[in-house]
TILUM-263071 format. One line per field, with one value per residue: residue number from 1; residue in one letter; x, y, z of N, C-alpha, C in turn. Coordinates in pm, whole numbers. Each point is the difference from the previous one (the first is absolute). Layout:
<atoms>
seq	[NUM|...]
type	[A|...]
n.X	[X|...]
n.Y	[Y|...]
n.Z	[Z|...]
ca.X	[X|...]
ca.Y	[Y|...]
ca.Z	[Z|...]
c.X	[X|...]
c.Y	[Y|...]
c.Z	[Z|...]
</atoms>
This chain:
<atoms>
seq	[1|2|3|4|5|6|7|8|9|10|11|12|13|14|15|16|17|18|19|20|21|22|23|24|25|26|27|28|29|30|31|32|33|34|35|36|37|38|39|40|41|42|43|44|45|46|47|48|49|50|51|52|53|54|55|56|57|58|59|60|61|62|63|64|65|66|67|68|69|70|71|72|73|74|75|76|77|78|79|80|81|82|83|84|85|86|87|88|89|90|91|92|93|94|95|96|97|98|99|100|101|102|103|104|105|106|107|108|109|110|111|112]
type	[X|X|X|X|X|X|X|X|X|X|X|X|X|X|X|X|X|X|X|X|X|X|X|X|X|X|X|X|X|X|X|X|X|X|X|X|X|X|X|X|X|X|X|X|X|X|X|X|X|X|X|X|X|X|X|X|X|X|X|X|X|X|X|X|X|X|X|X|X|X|X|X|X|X|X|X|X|X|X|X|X|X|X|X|X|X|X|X|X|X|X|X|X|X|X|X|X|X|X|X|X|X|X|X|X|X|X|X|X|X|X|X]
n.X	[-2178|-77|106|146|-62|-107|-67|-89|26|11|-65|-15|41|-97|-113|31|11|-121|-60|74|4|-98|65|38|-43|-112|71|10|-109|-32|34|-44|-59|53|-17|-27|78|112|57|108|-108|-18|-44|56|-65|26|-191|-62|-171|-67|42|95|20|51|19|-65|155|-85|3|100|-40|123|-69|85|-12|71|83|-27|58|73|-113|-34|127|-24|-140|27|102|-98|-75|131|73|-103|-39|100|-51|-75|5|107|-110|-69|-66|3|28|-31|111|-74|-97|148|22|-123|12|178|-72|-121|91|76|-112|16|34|18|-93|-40]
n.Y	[-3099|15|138|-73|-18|98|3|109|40|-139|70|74|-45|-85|80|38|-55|-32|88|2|-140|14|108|-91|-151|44|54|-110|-14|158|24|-98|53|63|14|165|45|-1|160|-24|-29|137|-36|-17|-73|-1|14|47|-24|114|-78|71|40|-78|136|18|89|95|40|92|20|63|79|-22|95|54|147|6|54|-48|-25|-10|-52|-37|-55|-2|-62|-19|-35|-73|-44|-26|-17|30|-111|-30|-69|-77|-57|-28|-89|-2|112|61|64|39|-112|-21|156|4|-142|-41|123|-45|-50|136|47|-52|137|27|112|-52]
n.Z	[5549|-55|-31|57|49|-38|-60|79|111|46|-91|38|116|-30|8|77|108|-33|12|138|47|49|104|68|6|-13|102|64|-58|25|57|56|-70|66|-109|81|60|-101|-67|139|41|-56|-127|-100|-81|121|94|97|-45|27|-169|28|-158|-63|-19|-167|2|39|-87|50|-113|-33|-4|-73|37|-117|60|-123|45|-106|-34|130|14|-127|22|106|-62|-128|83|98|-90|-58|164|-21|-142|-15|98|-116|-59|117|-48|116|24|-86|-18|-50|35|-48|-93|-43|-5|-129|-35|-15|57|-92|-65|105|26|-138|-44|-37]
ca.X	[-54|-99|-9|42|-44|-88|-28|50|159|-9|-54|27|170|84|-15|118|174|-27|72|115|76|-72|47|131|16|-19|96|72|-56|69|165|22|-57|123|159|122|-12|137|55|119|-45|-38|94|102|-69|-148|18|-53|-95|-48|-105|120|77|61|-48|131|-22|-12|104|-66|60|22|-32|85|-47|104|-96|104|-4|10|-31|-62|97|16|-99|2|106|-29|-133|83|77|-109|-7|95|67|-152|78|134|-18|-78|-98|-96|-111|12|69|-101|-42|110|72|-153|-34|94|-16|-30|86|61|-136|-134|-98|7|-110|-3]
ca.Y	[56|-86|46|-131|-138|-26|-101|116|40|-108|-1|192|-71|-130|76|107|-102|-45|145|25|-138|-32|154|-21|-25|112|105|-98|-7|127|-44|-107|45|125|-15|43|71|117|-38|-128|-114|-85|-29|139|120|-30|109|-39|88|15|-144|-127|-69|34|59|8|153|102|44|115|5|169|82|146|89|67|97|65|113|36|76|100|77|87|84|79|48|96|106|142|56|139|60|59|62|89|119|67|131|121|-10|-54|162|176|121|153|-53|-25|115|32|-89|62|64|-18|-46|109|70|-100|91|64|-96|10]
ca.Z	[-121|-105|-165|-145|66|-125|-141|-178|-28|-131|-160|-8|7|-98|-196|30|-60|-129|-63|-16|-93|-217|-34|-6|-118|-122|15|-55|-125|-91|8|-109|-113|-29|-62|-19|110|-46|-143|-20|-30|-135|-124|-38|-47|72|97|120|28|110|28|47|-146|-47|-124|-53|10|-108|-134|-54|-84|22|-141|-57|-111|-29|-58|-85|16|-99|-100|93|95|-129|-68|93|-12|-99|63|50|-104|-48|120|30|-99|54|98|20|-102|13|-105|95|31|-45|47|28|123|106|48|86|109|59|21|129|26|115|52|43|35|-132|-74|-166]
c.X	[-51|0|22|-81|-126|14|65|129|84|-2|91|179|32|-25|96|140|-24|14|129|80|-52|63|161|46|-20|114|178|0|38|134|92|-57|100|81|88|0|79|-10|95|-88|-59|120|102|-137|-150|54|-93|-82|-106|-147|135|-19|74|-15|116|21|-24|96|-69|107|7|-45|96|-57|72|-68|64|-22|61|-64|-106|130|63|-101|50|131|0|-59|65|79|-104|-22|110|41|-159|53|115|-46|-106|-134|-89|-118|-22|54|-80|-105|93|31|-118|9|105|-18|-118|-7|89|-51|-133|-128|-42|-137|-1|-100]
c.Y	[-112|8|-139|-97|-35|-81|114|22|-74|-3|101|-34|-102|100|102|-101|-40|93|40|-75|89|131|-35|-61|53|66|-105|-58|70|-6|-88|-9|112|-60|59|119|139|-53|-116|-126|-25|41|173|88|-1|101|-120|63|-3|-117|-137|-98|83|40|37|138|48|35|140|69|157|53|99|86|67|133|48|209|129|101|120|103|57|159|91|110|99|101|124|40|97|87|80|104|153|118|94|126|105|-14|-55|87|95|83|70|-53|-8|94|85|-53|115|151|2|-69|96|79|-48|123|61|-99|22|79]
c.Z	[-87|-108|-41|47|-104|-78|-162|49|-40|-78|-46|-28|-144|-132|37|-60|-160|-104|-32|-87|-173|-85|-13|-101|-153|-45|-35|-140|-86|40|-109|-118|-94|-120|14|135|-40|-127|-46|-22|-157|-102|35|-69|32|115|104|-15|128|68|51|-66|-74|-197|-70|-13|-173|-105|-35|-123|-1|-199|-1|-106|-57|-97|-94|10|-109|-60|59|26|-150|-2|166|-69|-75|59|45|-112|-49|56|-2|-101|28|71|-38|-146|21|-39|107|25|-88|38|65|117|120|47|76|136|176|51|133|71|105|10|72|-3|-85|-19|-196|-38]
</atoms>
């Protein structure tokens, strides 16, 4: 066979190995470039970011809101006390619409 015996396959072979070396090393390079691979490698209040350094963590501060509910859970309170008191005297309907209504009511068939 003659394939290797050429001159290009020659050529074709050394930019090939040459390649490879120049990909490897690159790759040795980033490696060693890493400050950090895990969170254990940096500070206590540091993390490992996905650029392999090391960053400082976030502070997220919590908002409490506090609701004073007071004076809604008053005006509700009154609402039913009236409500009731409304109801417990009668003054909600007209007698006379109520006792009509009531009547047909047990006459559905009775016309007026």
């Amino acid at each position: 066979m003659k394939i290797f015996e050429s001159k290009k396959s020659e050529a074709i072979t050394v930019i090939l190995v040459t390649l490879i070396i120049i990909v490897f090393l690159g790759w040795l390079i980033n490696l060693g470039s890493r400050e950090c691979r895990s969170n254990s490698q940096c500070g206590s209040a540091q993390y490992c970011g996905s650029d392999f350094a090391c960053h400082e963590l976030p502070t997220i501060e919590k908002t409490i809101i506090k609701n004073n509910l007071i004076v809604p859970s008053i005006i509700l309170g009154i609402a039913i006390v009236i409500a009731a008191l409304i109801l417990r005297s009668g003054k909600l309907a007209p007698k006379k619409d109520f006792e009509q209504s009531s009547e047909q009511k047990r006459n559905p068939l009775k016309m007026p």
